[in-house]
C-alpha positions as CSV (number, residue, x, y, z in Angstrom):
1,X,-50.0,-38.1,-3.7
2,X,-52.9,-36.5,-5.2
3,X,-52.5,-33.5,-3.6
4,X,-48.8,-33.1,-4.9
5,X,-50.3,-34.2,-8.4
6,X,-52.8,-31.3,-8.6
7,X,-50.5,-28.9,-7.0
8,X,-47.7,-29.8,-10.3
9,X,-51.1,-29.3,-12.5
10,X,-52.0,-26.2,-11.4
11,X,-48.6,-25.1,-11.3
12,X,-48.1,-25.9,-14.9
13,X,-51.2,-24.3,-16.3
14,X,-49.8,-21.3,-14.7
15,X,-46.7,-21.2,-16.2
16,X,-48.7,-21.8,-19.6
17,X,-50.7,-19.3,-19.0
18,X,-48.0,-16.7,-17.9
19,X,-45.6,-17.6,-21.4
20,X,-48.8,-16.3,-23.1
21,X,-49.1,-13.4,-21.7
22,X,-45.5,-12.4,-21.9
23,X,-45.9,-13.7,-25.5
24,X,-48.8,-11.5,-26.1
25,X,-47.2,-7.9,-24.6
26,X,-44.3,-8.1,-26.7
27,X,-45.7,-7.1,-30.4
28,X,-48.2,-4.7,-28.3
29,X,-45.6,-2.9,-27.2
30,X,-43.4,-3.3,-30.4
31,X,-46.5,-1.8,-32.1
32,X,-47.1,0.8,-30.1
33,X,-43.5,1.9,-29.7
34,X,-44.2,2.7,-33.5
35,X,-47.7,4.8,-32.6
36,X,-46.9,8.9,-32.6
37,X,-47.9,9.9,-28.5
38,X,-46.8,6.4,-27.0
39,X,-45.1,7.4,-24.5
40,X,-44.4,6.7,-20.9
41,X,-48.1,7.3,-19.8
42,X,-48.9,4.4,-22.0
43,X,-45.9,2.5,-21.3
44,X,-47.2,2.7,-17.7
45,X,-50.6,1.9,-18.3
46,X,-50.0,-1.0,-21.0
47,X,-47.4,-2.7,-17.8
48,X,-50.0,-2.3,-14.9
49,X,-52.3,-3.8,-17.4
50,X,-50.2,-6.8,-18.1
51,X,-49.3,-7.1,-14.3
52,X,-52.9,-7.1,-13.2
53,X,-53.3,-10.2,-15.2
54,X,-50.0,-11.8,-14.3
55,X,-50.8,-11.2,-10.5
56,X,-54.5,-12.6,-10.9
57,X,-52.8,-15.8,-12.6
58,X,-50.9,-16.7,-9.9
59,X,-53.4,-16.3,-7.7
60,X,-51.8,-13.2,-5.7
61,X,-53.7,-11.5,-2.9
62,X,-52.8,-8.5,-1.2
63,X,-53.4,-6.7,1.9
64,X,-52.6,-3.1,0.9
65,X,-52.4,-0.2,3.3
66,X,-51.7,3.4,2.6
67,X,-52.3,5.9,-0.2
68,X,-50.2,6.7,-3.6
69,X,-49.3,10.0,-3.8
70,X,-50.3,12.3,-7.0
71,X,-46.9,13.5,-7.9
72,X,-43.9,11.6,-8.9
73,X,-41.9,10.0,-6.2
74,X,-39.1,7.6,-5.7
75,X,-40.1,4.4,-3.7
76,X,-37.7,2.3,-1.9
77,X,-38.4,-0.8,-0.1
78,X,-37.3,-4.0,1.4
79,X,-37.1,-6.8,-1.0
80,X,-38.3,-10.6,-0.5
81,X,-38.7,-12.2,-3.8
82,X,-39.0,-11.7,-7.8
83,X,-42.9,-10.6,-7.7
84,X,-42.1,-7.6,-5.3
85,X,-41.7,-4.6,-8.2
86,X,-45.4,-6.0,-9.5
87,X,-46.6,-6.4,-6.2
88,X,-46.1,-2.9,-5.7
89,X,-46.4,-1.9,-9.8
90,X,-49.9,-3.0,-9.3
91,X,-50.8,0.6,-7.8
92,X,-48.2,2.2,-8.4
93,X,-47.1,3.7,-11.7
94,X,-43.1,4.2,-12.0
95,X,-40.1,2.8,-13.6
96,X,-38.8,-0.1,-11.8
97,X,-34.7,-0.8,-11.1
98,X,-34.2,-4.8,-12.1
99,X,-31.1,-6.5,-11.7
100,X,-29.2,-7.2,-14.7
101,X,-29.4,-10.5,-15.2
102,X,-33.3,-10.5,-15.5
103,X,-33.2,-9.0,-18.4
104,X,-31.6,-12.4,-20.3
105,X,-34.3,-14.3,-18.8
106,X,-36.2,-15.5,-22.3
107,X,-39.2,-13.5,-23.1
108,X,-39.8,-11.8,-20.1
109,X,-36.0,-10.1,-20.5
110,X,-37.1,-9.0,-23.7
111,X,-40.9,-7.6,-23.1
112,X,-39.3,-5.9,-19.9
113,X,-36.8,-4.2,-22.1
114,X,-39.5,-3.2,-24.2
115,X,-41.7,-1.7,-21.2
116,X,-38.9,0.5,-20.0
117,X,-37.1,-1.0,-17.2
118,X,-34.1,0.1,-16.0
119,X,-31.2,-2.7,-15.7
120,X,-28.2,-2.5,-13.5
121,X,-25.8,-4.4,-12.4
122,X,-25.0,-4.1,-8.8
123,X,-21.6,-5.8,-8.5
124,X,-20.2,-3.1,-11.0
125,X,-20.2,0.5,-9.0
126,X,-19.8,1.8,-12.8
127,X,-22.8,0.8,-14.1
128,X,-24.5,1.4,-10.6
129,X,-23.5,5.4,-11.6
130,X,-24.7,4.7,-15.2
131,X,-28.5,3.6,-13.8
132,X,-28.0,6.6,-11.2
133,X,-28.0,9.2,-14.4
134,X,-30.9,7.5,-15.7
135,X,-33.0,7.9,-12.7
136,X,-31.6,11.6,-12.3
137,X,-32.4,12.1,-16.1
138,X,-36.4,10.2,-15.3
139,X,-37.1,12.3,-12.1
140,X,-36.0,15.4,-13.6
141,X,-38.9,14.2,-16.7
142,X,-41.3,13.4,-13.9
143,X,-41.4,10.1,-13.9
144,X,-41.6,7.5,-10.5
145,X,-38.8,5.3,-9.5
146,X,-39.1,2.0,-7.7
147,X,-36.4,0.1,-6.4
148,X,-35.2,-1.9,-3.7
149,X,-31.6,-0.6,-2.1
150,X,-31.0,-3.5,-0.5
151,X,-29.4,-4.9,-3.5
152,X,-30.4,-8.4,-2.8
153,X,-33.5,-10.4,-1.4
154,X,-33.4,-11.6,2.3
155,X,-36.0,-13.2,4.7
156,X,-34.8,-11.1,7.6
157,X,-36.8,-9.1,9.8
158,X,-35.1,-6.0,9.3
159,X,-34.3,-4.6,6.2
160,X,-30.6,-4.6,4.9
161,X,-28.4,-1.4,4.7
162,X,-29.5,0.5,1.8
163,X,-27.5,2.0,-0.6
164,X,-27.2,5.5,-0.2
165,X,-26.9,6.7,-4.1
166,X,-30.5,6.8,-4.8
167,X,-31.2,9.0,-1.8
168,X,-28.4,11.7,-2.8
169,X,-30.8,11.7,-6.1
170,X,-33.7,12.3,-4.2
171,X,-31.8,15.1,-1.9
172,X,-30.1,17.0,-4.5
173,X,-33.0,16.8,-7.1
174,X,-35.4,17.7,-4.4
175,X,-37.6,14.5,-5.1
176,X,-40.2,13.4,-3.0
177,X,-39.1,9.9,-1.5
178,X,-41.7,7.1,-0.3
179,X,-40.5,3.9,1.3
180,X,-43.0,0.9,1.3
181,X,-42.9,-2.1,3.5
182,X,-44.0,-5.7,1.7
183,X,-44.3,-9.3,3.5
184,X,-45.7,-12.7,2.5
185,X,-47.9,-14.5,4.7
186,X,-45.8,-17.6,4.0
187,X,-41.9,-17.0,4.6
188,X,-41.3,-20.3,2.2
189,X,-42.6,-17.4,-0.7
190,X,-39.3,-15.7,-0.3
191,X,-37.0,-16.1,-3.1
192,X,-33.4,-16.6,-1.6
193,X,-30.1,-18.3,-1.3
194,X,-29.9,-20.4,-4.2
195,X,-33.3,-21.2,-5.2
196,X,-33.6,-21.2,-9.1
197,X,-36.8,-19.7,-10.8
198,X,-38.4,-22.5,-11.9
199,X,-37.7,-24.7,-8.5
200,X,-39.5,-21.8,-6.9
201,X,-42.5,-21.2,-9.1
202,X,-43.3,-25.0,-9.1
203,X,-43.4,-25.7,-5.4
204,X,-44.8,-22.3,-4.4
205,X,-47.8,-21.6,-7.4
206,X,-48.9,-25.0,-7.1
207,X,-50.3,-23.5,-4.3
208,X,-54.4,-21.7,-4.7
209,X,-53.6,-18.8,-3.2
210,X,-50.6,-16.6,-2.3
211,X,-51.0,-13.7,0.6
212,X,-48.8,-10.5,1.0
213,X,-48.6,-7.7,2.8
214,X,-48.0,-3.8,1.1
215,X,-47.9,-0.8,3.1
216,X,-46.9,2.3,1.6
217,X,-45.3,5.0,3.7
218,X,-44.8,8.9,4.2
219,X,-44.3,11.1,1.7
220,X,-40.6,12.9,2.5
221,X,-38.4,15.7,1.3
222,X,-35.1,16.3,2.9
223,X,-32.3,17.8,1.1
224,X,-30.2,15.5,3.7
225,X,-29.7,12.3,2.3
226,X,-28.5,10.1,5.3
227,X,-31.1,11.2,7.2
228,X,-33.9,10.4,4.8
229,X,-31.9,7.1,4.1
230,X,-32.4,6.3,7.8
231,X,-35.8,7.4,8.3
232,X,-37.0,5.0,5.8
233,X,-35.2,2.4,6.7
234,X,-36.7,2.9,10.3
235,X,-40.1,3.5,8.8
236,X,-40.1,0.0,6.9
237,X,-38.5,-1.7,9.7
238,X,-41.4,-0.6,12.3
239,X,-43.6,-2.0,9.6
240,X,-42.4,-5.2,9.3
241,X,-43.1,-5.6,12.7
242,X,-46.4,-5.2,12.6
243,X,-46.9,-7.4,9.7
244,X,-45.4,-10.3,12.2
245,X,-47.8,-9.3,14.7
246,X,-51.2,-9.2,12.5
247,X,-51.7,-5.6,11.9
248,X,-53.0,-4.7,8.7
249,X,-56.1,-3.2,7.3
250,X,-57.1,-4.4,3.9
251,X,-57.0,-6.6,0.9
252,X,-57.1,-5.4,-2.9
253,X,-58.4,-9.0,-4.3
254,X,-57.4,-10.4,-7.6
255,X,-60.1,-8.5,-8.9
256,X,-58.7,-5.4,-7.3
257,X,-61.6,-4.8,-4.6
258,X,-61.2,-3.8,-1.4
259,X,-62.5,-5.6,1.7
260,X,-61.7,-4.9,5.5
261,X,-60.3,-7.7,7.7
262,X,-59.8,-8.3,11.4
């Protein structure tokens, strides 16, 4: 009993904490959207900022594995939950692909709006060619892309069919293309089914600490898009593998240090 007790508690003051924060990037980003020079390099920065102290809030550790690469990219990956684009937005600077109906969510619909988040929704093959053009039209300007062509979270142990428009962007623009690989340690942190938001966040962040796996894959070109669709798809499946069987290198704390583990 007192265990469940502090676990709501905890859980709560969280979620306080977390309304404050989306509270308090909102007129920083209105303001700034007003300041000559503010543009995505801040908008970047001012997000990984805000995400750094979301991610320490809840308590988030991850075991990170790989490099960023020092040009833009577009990284695709296999999706588990609602934390994956910061989990990965914690290192990596790039526009992130939401679905559509995040952006109602009050507040943090709003402040992502504001950060430059692209919207789509994915049962419309319209407005799946709309966000397409956008991501052609931010590539083309240099900036990253991350999203998850899987279109939907899962808990399975190999990722889902991706969609195949984002890698005909990546062939015909001749864009570098990185797939990552993500986990939890604790498959009840998956977000699926019908699980609401807040159900979620209560039962799971009542919880100290939260553990997940990131690796981050090869670098590719290929002006063949099925094949590089395939490739990371195999990549990221491989990976997943080894996160079920304990391999994994290191841990970028909440306060962002590294540390080796056996």
């Amino acid at each position: 009993m007192l265990k469940s007790v502090l676990r709501i508690s905890l859980a709560t003051l969280r979620a306080f904490i977390l309304i404050l924060l989306v509270a308090l990037i909102i007129p920083v980003l209105l303001i700034a959207s007003w300041i000559p020079g503010f543009g995505s390099w801040w908008r970047h920065r001012v997000r990984r900022l805000w995400i750094h102290m979301i991610l320490f809030t809840l308590g988030i550790y991850i075991r990170w594995e790989g490099g960023i690469p020092d040009h833009p990219a577009i990284y695709v990956g296999n999706h588990r939950a609602y934390l994956d684009p910061l989990l990965i937005m914690r290192q990596v600077l790039a526009v992130p692909v939401a679905k559509k109906e995040m952006a109602s969510w009050p507040l943090i619909g709003f402040a992502s709006r504001l950060s430059g988040i692209f919207f789509v929704n994915r049962e419309s093959p319209k407005d799946r060619q709309k966000t397409l053009h956008k991501i052609t039209a931010a590539v083309r300007a240099g900036e990253s892309i991350l999203l998850f062509p899987e279109g939907t979270t899962h808990a399975g142990h190999e990722v889902l069919p991706f969609r195949k428009g984002v890698f005909r962007v990546a062939a015909e623009e001749g864009v570098h293309m990185v797939p990552f690989a993500l986990d939890f340690d604790d498959p009840d942190d998956y977000w699926i089914d019908d699980d609401t938001f807040l159900a979620h966040f209560f039962r799971r962040f009542g919880h100290f600490r939260t553990y997940v796996h990131v690796s981050i894959g090869p670098d590719l070109v290929n002006p063949d898009a099925e094949a590089m669709r395939l490739r990371c798809m195999a990549w990221i499946n491989e990976k997943l593998g080894e996160f079920r069987n304990g391999h994994h290198t290191n841990t970028l704390g909440r306060h962002g240090t590294k540390r080796v583990i056996s």
